[in-house]
ZAMARGU-4260 file (C-alpha; in steps of 0.2 Angstrom, whole numbers, plus 5000, padded with zeros to 4 digits):
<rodrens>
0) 5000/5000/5000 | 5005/5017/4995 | 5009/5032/5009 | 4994/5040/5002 | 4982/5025/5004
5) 4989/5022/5019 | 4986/5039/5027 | 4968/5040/5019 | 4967/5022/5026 | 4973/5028/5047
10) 4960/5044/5042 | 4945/5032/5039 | 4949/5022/5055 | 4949/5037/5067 | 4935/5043/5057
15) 4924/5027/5063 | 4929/5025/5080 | 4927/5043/5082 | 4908/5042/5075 | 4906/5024/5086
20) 4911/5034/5102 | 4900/5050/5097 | 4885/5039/5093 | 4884/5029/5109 | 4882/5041/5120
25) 4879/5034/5136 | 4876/5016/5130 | 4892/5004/5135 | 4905/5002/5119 | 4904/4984/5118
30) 4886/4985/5121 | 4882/4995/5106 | 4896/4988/5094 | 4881/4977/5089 | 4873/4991/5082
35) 4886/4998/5072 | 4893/4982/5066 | 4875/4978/5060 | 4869/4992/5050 | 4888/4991/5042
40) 4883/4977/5037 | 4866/4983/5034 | 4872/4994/5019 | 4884/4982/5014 | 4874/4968/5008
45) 4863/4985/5000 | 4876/4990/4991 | 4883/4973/4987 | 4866/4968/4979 | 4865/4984/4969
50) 4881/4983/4962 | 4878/4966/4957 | 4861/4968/4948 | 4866/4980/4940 | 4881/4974/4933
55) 4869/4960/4926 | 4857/4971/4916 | 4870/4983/4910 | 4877/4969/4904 | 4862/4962/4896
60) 4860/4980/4885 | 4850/4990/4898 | 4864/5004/4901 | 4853/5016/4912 | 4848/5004/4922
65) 4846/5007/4943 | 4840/4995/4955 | 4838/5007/4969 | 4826/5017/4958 | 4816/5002/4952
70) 4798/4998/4961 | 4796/4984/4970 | 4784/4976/4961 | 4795/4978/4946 | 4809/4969/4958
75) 4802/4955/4960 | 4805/4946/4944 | 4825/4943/4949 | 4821/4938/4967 | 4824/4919/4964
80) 4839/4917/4956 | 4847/4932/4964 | 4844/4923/4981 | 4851/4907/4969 | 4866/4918/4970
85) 4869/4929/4983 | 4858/4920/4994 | 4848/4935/4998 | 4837/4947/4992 | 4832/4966/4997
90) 4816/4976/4989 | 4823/4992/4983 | 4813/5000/4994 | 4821/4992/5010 | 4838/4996/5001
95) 4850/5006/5015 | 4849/5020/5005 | 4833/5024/5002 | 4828/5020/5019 | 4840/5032/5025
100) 4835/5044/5014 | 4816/5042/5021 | 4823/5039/5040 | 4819/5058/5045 | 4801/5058/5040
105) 4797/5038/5048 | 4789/5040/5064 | 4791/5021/5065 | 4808/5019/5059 | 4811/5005/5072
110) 4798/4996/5066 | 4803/5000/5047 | 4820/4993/5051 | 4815/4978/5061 | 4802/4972/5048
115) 4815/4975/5033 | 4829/4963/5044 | 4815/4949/5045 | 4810/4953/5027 | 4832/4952/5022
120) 4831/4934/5032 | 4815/4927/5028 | 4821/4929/5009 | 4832/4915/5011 | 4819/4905/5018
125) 4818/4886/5010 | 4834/4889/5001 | 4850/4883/5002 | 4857/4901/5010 | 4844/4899/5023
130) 4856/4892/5039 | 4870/4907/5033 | 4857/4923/5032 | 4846/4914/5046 | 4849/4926/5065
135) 4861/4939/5054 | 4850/4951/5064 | 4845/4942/5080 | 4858/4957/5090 | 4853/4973/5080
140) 4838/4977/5092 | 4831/4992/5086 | 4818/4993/5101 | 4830/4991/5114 | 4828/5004/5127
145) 4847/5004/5127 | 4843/5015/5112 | 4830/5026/5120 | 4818/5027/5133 | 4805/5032/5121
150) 4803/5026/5101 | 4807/5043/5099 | 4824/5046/5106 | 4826/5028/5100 | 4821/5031/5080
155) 4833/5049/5084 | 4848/5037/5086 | 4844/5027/5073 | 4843/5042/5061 | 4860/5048/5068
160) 4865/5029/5067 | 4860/5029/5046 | 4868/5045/5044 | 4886/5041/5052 | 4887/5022/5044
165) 4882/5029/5028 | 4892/5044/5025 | 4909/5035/5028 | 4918/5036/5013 | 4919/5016/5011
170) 4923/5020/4991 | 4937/5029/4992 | 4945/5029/4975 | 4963/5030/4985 | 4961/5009/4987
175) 4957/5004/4970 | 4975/4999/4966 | 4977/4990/4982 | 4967/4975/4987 | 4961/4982/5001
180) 4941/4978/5005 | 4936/4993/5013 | 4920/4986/5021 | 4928/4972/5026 | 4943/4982/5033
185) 4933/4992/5043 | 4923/4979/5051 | 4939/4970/5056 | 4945/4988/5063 | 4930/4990/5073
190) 4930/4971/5081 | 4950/4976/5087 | 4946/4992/5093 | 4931/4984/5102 | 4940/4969/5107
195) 4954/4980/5115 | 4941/4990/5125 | 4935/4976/5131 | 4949/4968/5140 | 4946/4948/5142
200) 4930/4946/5136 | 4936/4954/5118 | 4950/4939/5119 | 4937/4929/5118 | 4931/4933/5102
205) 4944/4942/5092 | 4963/4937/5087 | 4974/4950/5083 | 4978/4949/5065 | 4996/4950/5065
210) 4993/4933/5073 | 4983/4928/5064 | 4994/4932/5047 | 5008/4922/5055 | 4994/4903/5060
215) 4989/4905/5042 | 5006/4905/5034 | 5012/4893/5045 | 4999/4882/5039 | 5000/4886/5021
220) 5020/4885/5022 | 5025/4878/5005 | 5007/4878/4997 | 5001/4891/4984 | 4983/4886/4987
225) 4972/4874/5000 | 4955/4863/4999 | 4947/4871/5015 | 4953/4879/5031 | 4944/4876/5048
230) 4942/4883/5064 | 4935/4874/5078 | 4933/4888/5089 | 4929/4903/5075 | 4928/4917/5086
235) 4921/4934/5075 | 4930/4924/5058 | 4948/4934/5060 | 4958/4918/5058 | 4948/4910/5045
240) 4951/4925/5033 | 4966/4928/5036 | 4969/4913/5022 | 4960/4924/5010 | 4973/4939/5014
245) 4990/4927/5014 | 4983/4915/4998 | 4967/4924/4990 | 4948/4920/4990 | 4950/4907/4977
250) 4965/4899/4983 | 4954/4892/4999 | 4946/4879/4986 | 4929/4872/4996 | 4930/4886/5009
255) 4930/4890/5025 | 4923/4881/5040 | 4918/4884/5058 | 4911/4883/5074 | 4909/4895/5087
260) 4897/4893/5104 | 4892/4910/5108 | 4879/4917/5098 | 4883/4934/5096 | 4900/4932/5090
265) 4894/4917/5078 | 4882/4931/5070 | 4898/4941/5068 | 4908/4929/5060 | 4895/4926/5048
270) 4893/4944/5045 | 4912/4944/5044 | 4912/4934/5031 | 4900/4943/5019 | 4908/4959/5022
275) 4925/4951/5014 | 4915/4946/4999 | 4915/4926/5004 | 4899/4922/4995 | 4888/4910/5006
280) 4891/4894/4997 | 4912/4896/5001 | 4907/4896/5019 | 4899/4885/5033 | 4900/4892/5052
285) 4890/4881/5064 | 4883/4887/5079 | 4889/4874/5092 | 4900/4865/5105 | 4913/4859/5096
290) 4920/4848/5108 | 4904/4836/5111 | 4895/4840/5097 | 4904/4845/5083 | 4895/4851/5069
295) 4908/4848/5054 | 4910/4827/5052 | 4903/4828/5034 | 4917/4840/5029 | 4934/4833/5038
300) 4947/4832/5034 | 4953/4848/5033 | 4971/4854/5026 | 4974/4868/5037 | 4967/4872/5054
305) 4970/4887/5064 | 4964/4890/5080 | 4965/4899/5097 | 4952/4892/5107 | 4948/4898/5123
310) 4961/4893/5138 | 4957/4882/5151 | 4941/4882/5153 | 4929/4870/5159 | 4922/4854/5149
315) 4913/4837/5153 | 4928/4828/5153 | 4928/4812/5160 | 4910/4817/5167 | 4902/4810/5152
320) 4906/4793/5149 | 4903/4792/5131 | 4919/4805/5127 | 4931/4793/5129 | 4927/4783/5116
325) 4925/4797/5103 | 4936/4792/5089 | 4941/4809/5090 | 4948/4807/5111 | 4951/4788/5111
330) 4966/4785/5104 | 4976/4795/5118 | 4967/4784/5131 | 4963/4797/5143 | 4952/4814/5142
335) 4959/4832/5144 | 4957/4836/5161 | 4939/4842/5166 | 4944/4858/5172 | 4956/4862/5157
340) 4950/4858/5138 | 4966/4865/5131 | 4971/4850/5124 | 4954/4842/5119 | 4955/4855/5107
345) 4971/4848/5103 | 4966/4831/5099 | 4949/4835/5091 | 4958/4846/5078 | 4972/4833/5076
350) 4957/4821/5071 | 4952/4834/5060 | 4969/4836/5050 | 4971/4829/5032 | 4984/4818/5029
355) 4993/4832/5018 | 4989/4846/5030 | 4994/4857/5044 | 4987/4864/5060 | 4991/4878/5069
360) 4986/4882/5088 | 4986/4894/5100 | 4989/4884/5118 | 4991/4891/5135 | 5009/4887/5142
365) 5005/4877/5156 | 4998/4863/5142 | 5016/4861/5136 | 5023/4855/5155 | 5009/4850/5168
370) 5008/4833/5172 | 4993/4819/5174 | 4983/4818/5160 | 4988/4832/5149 | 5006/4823/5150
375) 4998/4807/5144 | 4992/4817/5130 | 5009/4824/5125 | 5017/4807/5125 | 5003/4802/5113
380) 5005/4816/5101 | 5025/4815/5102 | 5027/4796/5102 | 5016/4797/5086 | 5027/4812/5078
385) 5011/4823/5076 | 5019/4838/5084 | 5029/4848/5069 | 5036/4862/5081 | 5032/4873/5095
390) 5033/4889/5096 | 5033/4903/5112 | 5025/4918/5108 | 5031/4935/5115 | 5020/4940/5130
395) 5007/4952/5130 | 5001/4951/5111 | 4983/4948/5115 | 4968/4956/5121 | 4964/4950/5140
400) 4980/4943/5145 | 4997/4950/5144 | 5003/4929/5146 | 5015/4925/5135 | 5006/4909/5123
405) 5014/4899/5114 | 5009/4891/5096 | 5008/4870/5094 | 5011/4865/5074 | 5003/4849/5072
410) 5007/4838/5056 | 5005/4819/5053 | 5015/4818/5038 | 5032/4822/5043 | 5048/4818/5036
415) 5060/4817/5052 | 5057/4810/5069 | 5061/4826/5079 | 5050/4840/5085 | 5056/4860/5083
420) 5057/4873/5095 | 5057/4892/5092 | 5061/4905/5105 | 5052/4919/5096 | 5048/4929/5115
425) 5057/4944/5109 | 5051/4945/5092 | 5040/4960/5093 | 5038/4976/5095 | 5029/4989/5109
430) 5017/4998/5098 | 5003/5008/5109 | 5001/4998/5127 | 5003/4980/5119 | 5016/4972/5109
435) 5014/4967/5092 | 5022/4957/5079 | 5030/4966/5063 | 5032/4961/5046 | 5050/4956/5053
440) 5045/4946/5066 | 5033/4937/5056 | 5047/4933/5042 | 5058/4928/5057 | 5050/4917/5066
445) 5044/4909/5047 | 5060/4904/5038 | 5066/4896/5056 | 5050/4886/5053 | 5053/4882/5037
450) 5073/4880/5038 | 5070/4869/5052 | 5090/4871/5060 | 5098/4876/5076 | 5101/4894/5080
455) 5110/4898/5095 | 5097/4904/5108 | 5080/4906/5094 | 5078/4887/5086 | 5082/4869/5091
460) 5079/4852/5084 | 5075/4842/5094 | 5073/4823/5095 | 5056/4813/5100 | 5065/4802/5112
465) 5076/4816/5120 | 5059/4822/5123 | 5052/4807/5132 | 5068/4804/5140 | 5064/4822/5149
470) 5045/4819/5155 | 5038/4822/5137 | 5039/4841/5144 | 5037/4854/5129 | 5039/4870/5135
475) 5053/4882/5122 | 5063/4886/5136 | 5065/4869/5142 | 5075/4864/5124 | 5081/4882/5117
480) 5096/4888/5129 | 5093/4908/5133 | 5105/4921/5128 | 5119/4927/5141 | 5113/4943/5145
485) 5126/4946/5159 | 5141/4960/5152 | 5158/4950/5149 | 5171/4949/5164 | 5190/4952/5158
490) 5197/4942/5174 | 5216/4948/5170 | 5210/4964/5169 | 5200/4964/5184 | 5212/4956/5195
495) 5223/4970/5189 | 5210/4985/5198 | 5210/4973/5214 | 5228/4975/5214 | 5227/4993/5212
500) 5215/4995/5222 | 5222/4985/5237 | 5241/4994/5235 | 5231/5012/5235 | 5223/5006/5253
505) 5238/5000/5257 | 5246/5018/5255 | 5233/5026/5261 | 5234/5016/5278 | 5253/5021/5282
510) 5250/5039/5274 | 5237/5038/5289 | 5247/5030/5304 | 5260/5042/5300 | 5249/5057/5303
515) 5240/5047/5319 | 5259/5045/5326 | 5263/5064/5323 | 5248/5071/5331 | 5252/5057/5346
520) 5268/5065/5348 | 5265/5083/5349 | 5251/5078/5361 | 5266/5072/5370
</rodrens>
C-alpha cells in the first residue's frame, strides 16, 4: 500500500471510531458495537446487491439501468435466482439507502427497520442460503431501550446511526490499486478496537491479525493454494480470513469452515464473512459445542486448521462417559482434564487434520509442562510424531491477557522423527500499550520454521525420544538455551583494579598511621 492510501486508510479508522464513540452516548461500547457492526453490514449487503444487479442488466443491454430506483413490484422478477446467488434478496425500497433517505420523516423507523431485517432473512427461507442469512439480525435490536427510553429518542439514534454508517467514505477511490476491502477492513478495525476496550471478554472473540497472518502461513507454508481451512473455535471469523489475505479467496478451494458457541459472536463471523466478499456457498460456520457436538463430520478432513480456542476452561471431561470413546479422544486413552479443555481441542483438531495438512494452535503454556493427563496426551502426540514444532510467543500480544502463549504445529506427515522449538519471546515490538508482531518478526519466526536448524538461543531440533527421556515436557525454554545477558568479565583485567585498588589502601593506611603518630607526639 502506498503512503497515500495508507494515510487515507489511518484517516478512515479514526473517522469510525470517532463516530462509534459520538454515537453511543451513554450506551456501554461493547454494548452498542452490535449496532454499528449491524447496520455496516446493513448497507453492505445493499450495496453489494445493487452493484451486482446492476452489473447484470448493463450487461444484458440496459445501460441506464438502477436497482435502487426500480419499484418493488418491478423487483420482484429477479428475486429467485438472485437469492440462487447471493443468497439474499432486498426490495429496493428496503435498500439502505433509500431507507436512509426516508429515516427523518418515519415516525416508526424501528419498526421499518426491524420488519426489513425479518424481510432480508426470511428471503432466504427454504433455500440453500437459509442456515448462513438465518439470526444475521437476531443482536441489532432496534427497540431496545438501550437506544432510547422512548421510540422517539430511539428512532433519533437510529437516524443519527443511518447517517454516520452511511456517510463513511467506504469507496474511496485511494484503494482501487490495492486490494484492500474497505468494508471488510473496517469491520475488522472495529472488532479490534472493540476487542481492545474490552479487555478479556474481547480475547474471547477476536485474534489480533498480525497473529493471525503468521497461524495461516504457517499452515500454508509451501502451498500456493488449499482445499478448505477450519476453525474449531471461530471466534468473529479473523483467523479464517486471514487465508484469504495470505493466499486469495480462490486459493481456499471448498471454503471456509467453523464453529463457534456463543451466539453473538457466531452472528459476527457470519457477517464477517459477507463483508470480505465470501459468497455464502464458500462458507459453513456452525453454531455449536465443538468439543461434544461438533457440527463439521461431513466435511473433515481439513488441510489447514488454525485456531485459538479459549484457555482452560471447563468441559465434561471424563464426566460423560461416552467421550472417551469418541474416535476423535480415544486414541490418547485418557480425556483432557475436566477443568482444562486446552488440549481436547488439541486432539479434536488433530482428528480433523488431512493427511497432507497442517494445523496451527494457540495453547496456554502450562499445556506444554503439567503433568497427569495432559502429560499422557503429549506422549501420545510426540510418540506418534504429530507435533511439527512449538513455538513461544512473546507475551502480552493479545487482548485480555498479557501471558506469553505459545503456538503448537501439528502435522501427521512428517519427514523426520524430531519436534522444533522456536524461541520467538522477543520478536515484537511495543506499539501503543501491547506488543505486536512486525512484518519482521513474522518473516523471522517463518524461515526458522521452514529452515527447520539450530540457531543459538531462537531454534532447536530436537529429537522425539530426547523428549520422552525428559518427561515428554514441551515447553521452548526447556530445549532452546537463553542468551547470556550478563556483560563479559576480563578476569586479567579485573584482577589488575584489585591489585590497584588493594596497594592504593595500602598507601593510604601508612599515609594515615603516619599522621596518627605525629599528632600522638605533639600531644606528647
Amino acid at each position: 500500500m502506498n503512503d497515500v492510501a495508507g494515510n487515507e486508510r489511518a484517516d478512515l479508522h479514526r473517522t469510525i471510531w470517532r463516530i462509534a464513540n459520538d454515537l453511543r452516548g451513554s450506551i456501554d461500547g461493547w454494548d452498542f458495537k452490535t449496532y454499528v457492526l449491524g447496520m455496516l453490514f446493513y448497507r453492505f449487503i445493499s450495496e453489494n446487491l445493487v452493484k451486482y444487479l446492476n452489473e447484470q442488466e448493463r450487461q444484458a443491454g440496459i445501460v441506464d439501468f438502477d436497482y435502487v430506483e426500480l419499484s418493488d413490484e418491478d423487483a420482484e422478477f429477479g428475486r429467485e435466482e438472485t437469492v440462487k446467488e447471493k443468497g439474499f434478496y432486498i426490495l429496493p425500497s428496503a435498500l439502505f439507502s433509500n431507507v436512509r433517505r426516508r429515516a427523518r420523516q418515519d415516525a416508526n423507523l424501528n419498526e421499518t427497520l426491524a420488519q426489513i431485517f425479518a424481510q432480508i432473512e426470511g428471503s432466504a427461507n427454504g433455500t440453500d442460503s437459509e442456515n448462513d442469512i438465518k439470526g444475521l439480525f437476531d443482536d441489532l435490536d432496534v427497540n431496545s431501550s438501550k437506544l432510547g427510553a422512548t421510540v422517539a429518542k430511539r428512532n433519533e439514534k437510529l437516524v443519527k446511526l443511518l447517517d454516520a454508517i452511511g456517510d463513511l467514505p467506504l469507496s474511496n477511490p485511494a484503494f482501487a490499486d490495492n486490494s484492500i476491502d474497505l468494508f471488510g477492513d473496517a469491520y475488522e478495525y472495529l472488532m479490534q478496537m472493540y476487542a481492545s476496550n474490552a479487555g478479556k471478554s474481547g480475547g474471547e472473540f477476536y485474534t489480533p491479525q498480525e497473529v493471525s497472518e503468521l497461524l495461516a502461513r504457517i499452515t500454508v507454508a509451501g502451498k500456493t493454494e488449499v482445499n478448505k481451512v477450519y476453525d474449531p473455535a471461530c471466534g468473529s471469523g479473523s483467523l479464517l480470513l486471514s487465508f484469504s489475505k495470505v493466499l486469495g479467496h480462490d486459493k481456499v478451494r471448498q471454503g471456509f469452515f467453523g464453529q463457534e458457541i456463543n451466539l453473538t459472536t457466531y452472528n459476527l463471523c457470519r457477517i464477517n464473512m459477507f463483508l470480505h466478499d465470501v459468497n455464502y456457498e464458500k462458507f459453513d460456520i456452525a453454531l455449536g459445542d465443538t468439543l461434544t457436538d461438533p457440527a463439521h463430520w461431513d466435511d473433515e478432513p481439513f488441510e489447514a486448521i488454525v485456531s485459538n480456542p479459549p484457555y482452560s476452561i471447563k468441559w465434561e471431561g471424563d464426566a460423560n462417559p461416552l467421550l472417551i470413546n469418541d474416535p476423535r479422544y480415544a486414541p490418547a486413552g485418557v480425556l483432557a482434564p475436566k477443568s482444562k479443555a486446552d488440549l481436547a481441542f488439541t486432539m479434536h483438531i488433530l482428528h480433523w487434520l488431512a493427511v497432507n495438512g497442517t494445523a496451527a494452535i494457540v495453547e496456554f503454556p502450562g499445556v506444554l509442562y503439567r503433568g497427569g493427563a495432559e502429560q499422557k496426551i503429549r506422549q501420545y502426540l510426540i510418540d506418534n510424531n504429530y507435533v511439527d514444532a512449538v513455538i513461544q510467543l512473546p507475551p502480552d500480544l493479545f487482548f485480555g491477557t498479557t501471558i506469553g502463549t505459545c503456538i503448537i504445529v501439528l502435522k501427521k506427515s512428517k519427514t523426520d522423527n524430531a519436534t522444533l522449538f522456536i524461541d520467538a519471546s522477543a520478536e515484537c515490538s511495543r506499539i501503543g500499550n501491547k506488543n505486536k508482531l512486525t512484518p519482521g518478526n513474522i518473516a523471522a519466526i517463518l524461515d526458522a520454521f521452514v529452515a527447520r536448524k539450530d540457531v543459538d538461543h531462537f531454534a532447536k531440533l530436537v529429537e522425539n525420544s530426547a523428549i520422552g527421556e525428559n518427561g515428554y515436557n514441551i515447553s521452548v525454554s526447556s530445549w532452546v538455551e537463553q542468551k547470556d545477558a550478563r556483560e563479559a568479565v576480563d578476569i586479567v583485567e579485573l584482577n589488575a583494579k584489585i591489585a590497584g585498588i588493594v596497594s592504593r589502601q595500602s598507601e593510604l593506611r601508612n599515609q594515615i598511621d603516619a599522621i596518627v603518630a605525629e599528632l600522638e607526639g605533639e600531644a606528647a
